[in-house]
C-alpha positions, -999 to +999 in steps of 0.1 A: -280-416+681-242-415+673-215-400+680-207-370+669-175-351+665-157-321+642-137-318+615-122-287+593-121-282+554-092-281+539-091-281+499-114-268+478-131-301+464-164-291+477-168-258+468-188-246+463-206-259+489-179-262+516-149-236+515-114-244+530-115-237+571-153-246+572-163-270+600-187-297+599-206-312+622-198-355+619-224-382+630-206-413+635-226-444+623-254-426+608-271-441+577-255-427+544-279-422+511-272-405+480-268-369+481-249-368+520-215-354+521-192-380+541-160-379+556-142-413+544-108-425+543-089-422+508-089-459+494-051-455+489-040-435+521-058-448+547-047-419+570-060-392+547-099-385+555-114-368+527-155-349+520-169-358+495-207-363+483-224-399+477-235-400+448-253-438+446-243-473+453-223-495+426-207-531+429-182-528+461-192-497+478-203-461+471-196-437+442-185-401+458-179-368+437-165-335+453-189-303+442-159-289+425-149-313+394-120-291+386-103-294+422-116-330+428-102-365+437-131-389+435-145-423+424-139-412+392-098-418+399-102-444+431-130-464+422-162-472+446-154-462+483-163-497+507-191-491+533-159-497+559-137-465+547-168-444+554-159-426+588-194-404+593-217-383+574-220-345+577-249-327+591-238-290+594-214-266+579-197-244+604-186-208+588-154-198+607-156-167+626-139-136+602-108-129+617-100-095+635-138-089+631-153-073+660-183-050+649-218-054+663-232-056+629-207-078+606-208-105+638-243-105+638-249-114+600-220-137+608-242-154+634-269-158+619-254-170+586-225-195+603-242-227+611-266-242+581-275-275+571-260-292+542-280-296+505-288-331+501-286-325+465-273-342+432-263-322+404-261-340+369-225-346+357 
């Protein structure tokens, strides 16, 4: 197995699936297929690591879309992303804690509602 490490949300590309201030779960160095959401490094800022989803494998790398097309910079701007650019893929969405929120009830549906897998899924475009 991996590494594995953190990282927060910050833009709305991936909504709906991943809101700004969401936390993932990274594994370093696990196998990427079509459907994962990956961190990656922006093909022209290499210190700007961007989610997005892989959506297949074309001549020099992978094609990646964010779930939000209206909020979105993706392969359809920047092209393929090379398998080097590709930091880790995602494995769980952390829902921030609400702030301020201290009631037995509201922290328990928070609970049990704040870690969850991520959809492997591939909506047509």
């Amino acid at each position: 197995m991996g590494r594995i490490g953190l990282a927060e949300v910050s833009n709305p590309s991936m909504v709906p699936t991943l809101w700004p201030g969401d936390r993932l779960l990274l594994r370093y160095g696990a196998p990427v297929r079509p459907g994962h959401v990956v961190v990656l490094r922006h093909p022209f800022q290499h210190d700007l690591l961007i989610v997005k989803r892989v959506v297949g494998r074309r001549d020099g790398g992978w094609w990646v879309r964010g779930d939000n097309r209206h909020a979105s910079n993706d392969s359809r701007e920047f092209g393929a992303v090379p398998d080097a650019l590709v930091v880790a893929r995602a494995a769980l969405r952390l829902r921030p804690r609400p702030a301020g929120q201290r009631s037995p009830r509201p922290l328990a549906r928070w609970a049990l509602s704040a870690v969850r897998p991520l959809p492997r899924r591939l909506r047509a475009r």
